[in-house]
matplotlib code that plots the C-alpha trace (Angstrom):
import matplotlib.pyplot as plt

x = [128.3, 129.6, 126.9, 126.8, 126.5, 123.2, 121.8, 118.8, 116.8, 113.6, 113.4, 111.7, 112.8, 112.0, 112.1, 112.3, 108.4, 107.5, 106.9, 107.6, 109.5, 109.8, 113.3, 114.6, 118.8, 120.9, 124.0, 126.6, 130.4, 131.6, 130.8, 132.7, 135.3, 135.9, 136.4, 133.0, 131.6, 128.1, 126.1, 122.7, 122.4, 121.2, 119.6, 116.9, 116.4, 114.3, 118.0, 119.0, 122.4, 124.9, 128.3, 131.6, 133.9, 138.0, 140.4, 140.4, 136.7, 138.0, 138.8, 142.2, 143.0, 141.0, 138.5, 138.9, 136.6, 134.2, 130.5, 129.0, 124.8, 122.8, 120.4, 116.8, 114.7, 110.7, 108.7, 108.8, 112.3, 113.5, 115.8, 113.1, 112.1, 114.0, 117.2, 117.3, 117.0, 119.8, 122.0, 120.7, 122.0, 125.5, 126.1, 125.4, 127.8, 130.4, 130.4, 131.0, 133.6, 135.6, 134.2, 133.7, 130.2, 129.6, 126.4, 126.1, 122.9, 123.1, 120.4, 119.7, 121.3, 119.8, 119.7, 120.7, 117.4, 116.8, 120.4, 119.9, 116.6, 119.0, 122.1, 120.6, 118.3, 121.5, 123.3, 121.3, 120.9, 124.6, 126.5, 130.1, 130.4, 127.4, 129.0, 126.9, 127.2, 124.4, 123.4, 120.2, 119.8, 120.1, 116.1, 114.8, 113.9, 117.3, 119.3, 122.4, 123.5, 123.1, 122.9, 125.2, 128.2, 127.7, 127.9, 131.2, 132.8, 132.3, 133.6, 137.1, 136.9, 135.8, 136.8, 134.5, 133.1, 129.7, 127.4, 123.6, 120.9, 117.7, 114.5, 112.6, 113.3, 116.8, 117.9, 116.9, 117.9, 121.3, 122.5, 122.3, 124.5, 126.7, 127.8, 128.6, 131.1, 132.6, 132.6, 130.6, 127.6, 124.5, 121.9, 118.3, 115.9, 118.8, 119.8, 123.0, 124.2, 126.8, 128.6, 130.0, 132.5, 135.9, 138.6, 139.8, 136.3, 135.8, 139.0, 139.3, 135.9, 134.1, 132.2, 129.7, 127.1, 124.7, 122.0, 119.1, 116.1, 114.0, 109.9, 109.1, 112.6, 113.4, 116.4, 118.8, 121.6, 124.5, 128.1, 130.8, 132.6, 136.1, 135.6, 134.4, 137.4, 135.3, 132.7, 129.1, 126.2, 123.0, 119.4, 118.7, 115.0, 112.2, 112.4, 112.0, 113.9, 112.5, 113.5, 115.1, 117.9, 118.5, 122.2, 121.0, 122.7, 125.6, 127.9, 127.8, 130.9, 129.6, 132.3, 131.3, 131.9, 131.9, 130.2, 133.4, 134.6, 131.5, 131.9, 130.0, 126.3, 124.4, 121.2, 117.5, 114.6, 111.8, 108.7, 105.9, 105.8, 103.2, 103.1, 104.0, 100.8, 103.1, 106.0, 104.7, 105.0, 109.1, 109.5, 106.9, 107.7, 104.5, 102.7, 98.7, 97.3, 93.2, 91.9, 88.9, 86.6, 87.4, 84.0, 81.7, 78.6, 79.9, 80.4, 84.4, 84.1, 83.6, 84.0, 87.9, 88.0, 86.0, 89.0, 91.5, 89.9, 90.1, 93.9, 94.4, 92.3, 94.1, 97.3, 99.9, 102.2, 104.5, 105.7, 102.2, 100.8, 98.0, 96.4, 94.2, 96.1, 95.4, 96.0, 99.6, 102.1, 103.6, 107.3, 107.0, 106.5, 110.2, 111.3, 109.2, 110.6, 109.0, 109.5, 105.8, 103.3, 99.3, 96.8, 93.2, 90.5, 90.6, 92.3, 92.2, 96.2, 98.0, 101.3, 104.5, 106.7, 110.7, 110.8, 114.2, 114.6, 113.2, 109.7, 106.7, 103.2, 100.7, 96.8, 93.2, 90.9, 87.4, 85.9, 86.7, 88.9, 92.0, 95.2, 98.3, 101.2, 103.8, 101.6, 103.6, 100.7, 96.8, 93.9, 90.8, 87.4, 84.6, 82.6, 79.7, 81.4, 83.2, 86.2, 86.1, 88.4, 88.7, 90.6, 92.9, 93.9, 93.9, 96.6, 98.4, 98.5, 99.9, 102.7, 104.2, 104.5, 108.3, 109.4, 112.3]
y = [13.9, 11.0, 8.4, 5.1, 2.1, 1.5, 4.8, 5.7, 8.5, 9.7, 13.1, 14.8, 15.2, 17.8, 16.8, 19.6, 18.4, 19.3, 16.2, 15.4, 11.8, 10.7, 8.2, 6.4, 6.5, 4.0, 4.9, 2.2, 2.0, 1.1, 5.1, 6.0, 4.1, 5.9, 9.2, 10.9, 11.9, 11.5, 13.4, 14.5, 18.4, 18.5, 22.4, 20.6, 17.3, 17.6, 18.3, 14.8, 13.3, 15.9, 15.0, 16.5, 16.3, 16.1, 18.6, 18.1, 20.4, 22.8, 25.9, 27.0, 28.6, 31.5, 30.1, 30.3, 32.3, 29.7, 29.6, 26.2, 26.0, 22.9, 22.2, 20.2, 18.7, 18.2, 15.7, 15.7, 15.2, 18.8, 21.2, 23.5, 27.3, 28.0, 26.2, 27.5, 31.1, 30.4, 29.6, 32.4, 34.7, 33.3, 33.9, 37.4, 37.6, 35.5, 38.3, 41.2, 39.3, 37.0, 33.3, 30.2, 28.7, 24.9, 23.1, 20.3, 17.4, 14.8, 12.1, 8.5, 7.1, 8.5, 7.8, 9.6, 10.7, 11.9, 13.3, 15.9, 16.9, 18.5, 19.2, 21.1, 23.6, 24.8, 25.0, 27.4, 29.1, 29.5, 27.1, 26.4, 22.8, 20.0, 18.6, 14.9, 12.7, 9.3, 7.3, 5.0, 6.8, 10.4, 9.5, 9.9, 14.0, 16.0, 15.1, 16.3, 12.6, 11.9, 14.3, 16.7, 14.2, 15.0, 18.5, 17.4, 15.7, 18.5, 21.5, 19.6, 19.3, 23.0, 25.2, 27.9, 31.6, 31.3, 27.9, 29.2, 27.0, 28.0, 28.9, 26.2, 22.4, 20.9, 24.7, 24.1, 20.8, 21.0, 25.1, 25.2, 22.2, 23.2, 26.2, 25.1, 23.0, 25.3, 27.8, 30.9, 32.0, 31.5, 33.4, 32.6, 34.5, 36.3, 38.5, 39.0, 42.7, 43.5, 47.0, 48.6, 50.9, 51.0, 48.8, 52.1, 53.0, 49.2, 50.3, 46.5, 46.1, 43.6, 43.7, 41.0, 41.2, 39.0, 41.0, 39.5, 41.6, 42.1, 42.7, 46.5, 47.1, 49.1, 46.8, 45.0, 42.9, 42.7, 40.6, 40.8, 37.5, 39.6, 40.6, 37.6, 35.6, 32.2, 30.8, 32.2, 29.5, 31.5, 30.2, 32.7, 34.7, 33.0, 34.3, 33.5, 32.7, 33.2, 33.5, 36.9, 35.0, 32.1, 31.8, 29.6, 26.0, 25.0, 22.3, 21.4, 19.7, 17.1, 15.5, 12.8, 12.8, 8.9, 7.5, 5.9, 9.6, 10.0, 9.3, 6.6, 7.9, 6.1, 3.8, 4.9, 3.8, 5.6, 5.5, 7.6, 10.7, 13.5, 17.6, 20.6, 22.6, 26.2, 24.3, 25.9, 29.6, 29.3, 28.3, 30.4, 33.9, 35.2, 34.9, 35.7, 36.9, 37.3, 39.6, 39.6, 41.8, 40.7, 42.0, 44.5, 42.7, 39.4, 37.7, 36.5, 33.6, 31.2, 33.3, 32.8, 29.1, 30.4, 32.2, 29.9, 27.4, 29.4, 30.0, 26.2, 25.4, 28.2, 26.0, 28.7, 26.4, 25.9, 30.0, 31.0, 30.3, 31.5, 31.6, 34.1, 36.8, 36.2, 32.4, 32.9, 32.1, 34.5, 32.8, 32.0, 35.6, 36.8, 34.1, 34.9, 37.2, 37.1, 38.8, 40.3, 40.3, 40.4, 41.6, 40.9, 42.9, 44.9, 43.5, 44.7, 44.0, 42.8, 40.6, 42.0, 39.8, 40.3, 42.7, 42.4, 46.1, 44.1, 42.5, 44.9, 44.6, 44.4, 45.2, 44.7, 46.8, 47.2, 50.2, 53.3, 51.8, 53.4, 51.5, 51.4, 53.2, 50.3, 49.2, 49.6, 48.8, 49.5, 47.3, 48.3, 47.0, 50.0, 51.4, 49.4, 45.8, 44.0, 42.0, 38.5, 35.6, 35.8, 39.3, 37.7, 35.1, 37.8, 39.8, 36.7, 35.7, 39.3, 38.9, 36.1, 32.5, 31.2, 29.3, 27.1]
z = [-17.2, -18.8, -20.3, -19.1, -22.2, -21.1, -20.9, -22.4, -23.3, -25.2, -27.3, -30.4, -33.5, -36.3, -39.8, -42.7, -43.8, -39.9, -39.1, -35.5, -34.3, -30.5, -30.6, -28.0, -28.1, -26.7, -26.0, -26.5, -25.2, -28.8, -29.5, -27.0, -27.7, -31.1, -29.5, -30.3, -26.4, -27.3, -24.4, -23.4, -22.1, -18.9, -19.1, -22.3, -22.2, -25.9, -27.4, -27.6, -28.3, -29.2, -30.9, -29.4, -32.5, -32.0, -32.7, -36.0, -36.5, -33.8, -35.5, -34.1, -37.7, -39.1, -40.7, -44.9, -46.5, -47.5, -47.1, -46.3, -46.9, -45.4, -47.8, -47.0, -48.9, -49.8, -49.7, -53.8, -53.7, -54.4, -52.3, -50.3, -51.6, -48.1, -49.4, -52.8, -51.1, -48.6, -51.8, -53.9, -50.9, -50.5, -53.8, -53.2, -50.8, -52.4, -55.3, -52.7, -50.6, -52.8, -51.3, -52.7, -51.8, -50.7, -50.6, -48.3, -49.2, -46.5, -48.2, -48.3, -51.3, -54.4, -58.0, -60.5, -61.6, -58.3, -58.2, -60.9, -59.0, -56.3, -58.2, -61.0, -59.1, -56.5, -59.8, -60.9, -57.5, -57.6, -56.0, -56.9, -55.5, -54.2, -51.3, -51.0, -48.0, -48.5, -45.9, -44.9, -41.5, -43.6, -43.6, -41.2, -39.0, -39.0, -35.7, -34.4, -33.5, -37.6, -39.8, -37.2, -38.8, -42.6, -41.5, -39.1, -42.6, -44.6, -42.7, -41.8, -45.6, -46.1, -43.1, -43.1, -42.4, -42.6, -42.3, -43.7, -43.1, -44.7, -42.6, -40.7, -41.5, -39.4, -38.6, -34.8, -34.3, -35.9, -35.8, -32.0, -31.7, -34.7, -33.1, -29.4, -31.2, -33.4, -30.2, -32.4, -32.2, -33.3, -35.3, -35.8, -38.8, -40.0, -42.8, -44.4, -45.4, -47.6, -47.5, -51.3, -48.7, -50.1, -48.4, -46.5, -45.1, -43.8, -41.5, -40.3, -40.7, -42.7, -46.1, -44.6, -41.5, -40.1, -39.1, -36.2, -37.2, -33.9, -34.5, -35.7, -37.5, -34.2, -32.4, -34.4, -33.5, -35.6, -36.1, -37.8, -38.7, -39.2, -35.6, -34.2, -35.6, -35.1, -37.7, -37.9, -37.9, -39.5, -40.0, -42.5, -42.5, -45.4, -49.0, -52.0, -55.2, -58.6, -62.0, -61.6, -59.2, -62.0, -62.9, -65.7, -66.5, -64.9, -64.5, -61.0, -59.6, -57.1, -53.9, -52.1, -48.6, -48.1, -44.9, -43.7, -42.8, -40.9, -37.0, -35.5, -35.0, -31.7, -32.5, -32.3, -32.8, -34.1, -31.9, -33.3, -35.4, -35.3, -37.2, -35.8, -36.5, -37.1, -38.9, -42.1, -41.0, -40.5, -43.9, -45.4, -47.7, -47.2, -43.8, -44.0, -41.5, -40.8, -38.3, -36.2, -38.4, -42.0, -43.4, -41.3, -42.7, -41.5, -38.6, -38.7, -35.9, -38.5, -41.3, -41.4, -42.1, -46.1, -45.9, -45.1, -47.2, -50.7, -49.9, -49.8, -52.5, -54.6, -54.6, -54.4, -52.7, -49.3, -49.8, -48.1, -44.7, -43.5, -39.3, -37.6, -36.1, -32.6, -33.1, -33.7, -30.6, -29.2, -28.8, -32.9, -33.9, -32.8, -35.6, -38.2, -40.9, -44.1, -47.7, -47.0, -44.3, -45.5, -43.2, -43.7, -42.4, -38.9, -35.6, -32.3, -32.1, -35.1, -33.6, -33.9, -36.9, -37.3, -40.3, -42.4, -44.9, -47.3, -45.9, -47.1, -44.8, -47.3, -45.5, -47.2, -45.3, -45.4, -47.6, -45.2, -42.8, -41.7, -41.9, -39.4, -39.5, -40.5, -43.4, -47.0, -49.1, -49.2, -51.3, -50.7, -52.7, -54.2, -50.8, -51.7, -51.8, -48.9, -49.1, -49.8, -50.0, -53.6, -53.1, -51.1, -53.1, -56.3, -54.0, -53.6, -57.1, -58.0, -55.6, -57.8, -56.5, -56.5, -59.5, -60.1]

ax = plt.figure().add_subplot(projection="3d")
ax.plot(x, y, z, "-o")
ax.set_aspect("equal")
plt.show()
């Protein structure tokens, strides 16, 4: 369907803080007129404008073996946990398969104070090269329509392999779209596996996989980018990245991707802004969970806000988010896959989270209860006491928040 000038539309957008926006979009003839088909998609309206980039993003070539990561930021002006996670695992597979990595921070303008906030953290993460692309309308919730550009810029700059965005934040709004136009695929809470088979095992194979871990580690799916032959645009699963993954202080070379390379982006104008409640939970390393019994002695109906309260209160940061376990939505479990998965107290059904090798469930039962059998690890209190919400946030503590 071709837009007319005067066409209008309304949509939501998601920023990386998981705030919600509702824009209006005009679309104008001038964008048109500079070769960028600027559409709407007619299956989901809430999509918004998509771009449909030239031949010059269309990758007709084997992609090079470069690994582009999308990097969002705070509200403090930092790169997320998520983002620093996303880099931390690129590198890993950058020393396994010979690629350069890329880091892409599409910002409004920034000083250099707040620069060196970005820069020196993904240095440390292991990045070869900050790609930076500034721009007023970089501001506002990730869209396809403007941000989708800075990512546009950079791979005809830096064909590539892989494009890792980390968990939560623009990864809906601008993967999807990203891909269609690349024509590959698309992989949500994924995890990247590297083989250490000699070249003559691999037999045409590749060292890398993206790996789609489905809820109870029973189903995977799994892709090969050598087989695929076209680029691979992964939202990668929540983790975190601590001192152990610190490639201590490096000298970060920094391109600019000037805006005059950008394509022309249509207007909006933002109408209201509201939170996604479970925003929180895609981004977060350690989901929480509270059952419907967490002591036998006390009633839980109300009990589980105490609980939820001393987790806040305990300050341990965006890693952890914490819900009832019967509060949680059925379609967001099958995209949640955290480093570790608390239980608290007894449920009549615990949901069903996407578990990578790696995650660990971690349960606190009451004195004498009997665990399931996915559970990794066991606390318990003495037989005479019951649990209470300063053993959970103890447990958390010991798990380690994330450090830069």
């Amino acid at each position: 369907m071709s837009p007319r000038s005067d066409a209008q539309m309304s949509k939501r957008l998601w920023a990386a803080d998981g705030s919600r926006s509702t824009k209006r979009v005009n679309l104008t003839a001038s964008v048109l007129r500079d070769k960028t088909d600027v559409h709407a998609q007619n299956a989901n309206p809430h999509m918004g404008p998509q771009i449909r980039c030239d031949k010059k993003l269309s990758h007709e070539k084997v992609p090079l073996p470069n690994i582009l990561v999308y990097i969002d930021g705070d509200q403090s002006g930092c790169p997320t946990e998520p983002s620093l996670f996303a880099v931390r695992e690129a590198r890993r597979v950058c020393r396994a398969a010979g690629a350069s990595l890329y880091a892409l921070l599409a910002h409004a303008p920034l000083s250099q104070r707040q620069l060196d906030a970005f820069s020196v953290p993904i240095g440390r993460a292991g990045a070869d090269k900050l790609l930076l692309c500034e721009s007023p309308e970089f501001a506002r919730p990730a869209e396809d329509g403007i941000h989708g550009r800075a990512l546009s810029a950079a791979l005809r700059k830096i064909p590539s392999t892989l494009v890792l965005f980390p968990a939560g934040g623009s990864a809906r709004a601008l993967g999807p779209p990203l891909a269609a136009r690349l024509n590959g695929p698309y992989v949500a809470a994924a995890d990247l596996v590297v083989s250490d088979s000699d070249a003559e095992s691999l037999a045409g194979r590749g060292r890398v996989h993206v790996v789609h871990w489905l809820p109870g580690l029973a189903q995977q799916a799994q892709l090969d980018p050598i087989e695929i032959e076209r680029p691979l645009v992964v939202a990668l699963r929540s983790g975190r990245w601590g001192n152990e993954n610190d490639h201590g202080a490096r000298d970060l070379e920094i391109e600019i991707i000037p805006a005059r390379e950008l394509s022309p982006s249509p207007k909006s104008d933002e109408l209201e802004r509201e939170v996604d409640p479970w925003s929180a939970f895609e981004r977060a390393s350690v989901v929480v969970l509270l059952g419907d019994t967490l002591s036998p002695s006390i009633d839980s109906d109300g009990h589980s806000d105490v609980w939820q309260r001393a987790v806040d209160e305990a300050q341990l940061g965006a890693c952890v988010a914490t819900a009832r376990a019967n509060a949680l939505p059925p379609a967001l479990c099958r995209h949640l896959c955290p480093d570790v998965i608390v239980r608290v107290g007894a449920n009549s059904h615990w949901p069903e989270l996407s578990r990578a090798p790696a995650t660990r469930v971690l349960h606190l039962l009451p004195a004498q209860a009997s665990p399931a059998a996915d559970v990794d690890i066991i606390w318990q209190p003495p037989s005479s006491e019951d649990l209470s919400p300063k053993d959970l946030v103890e447990v958390l503590r010991s798990l380690g928040a994330p450090s830069r």
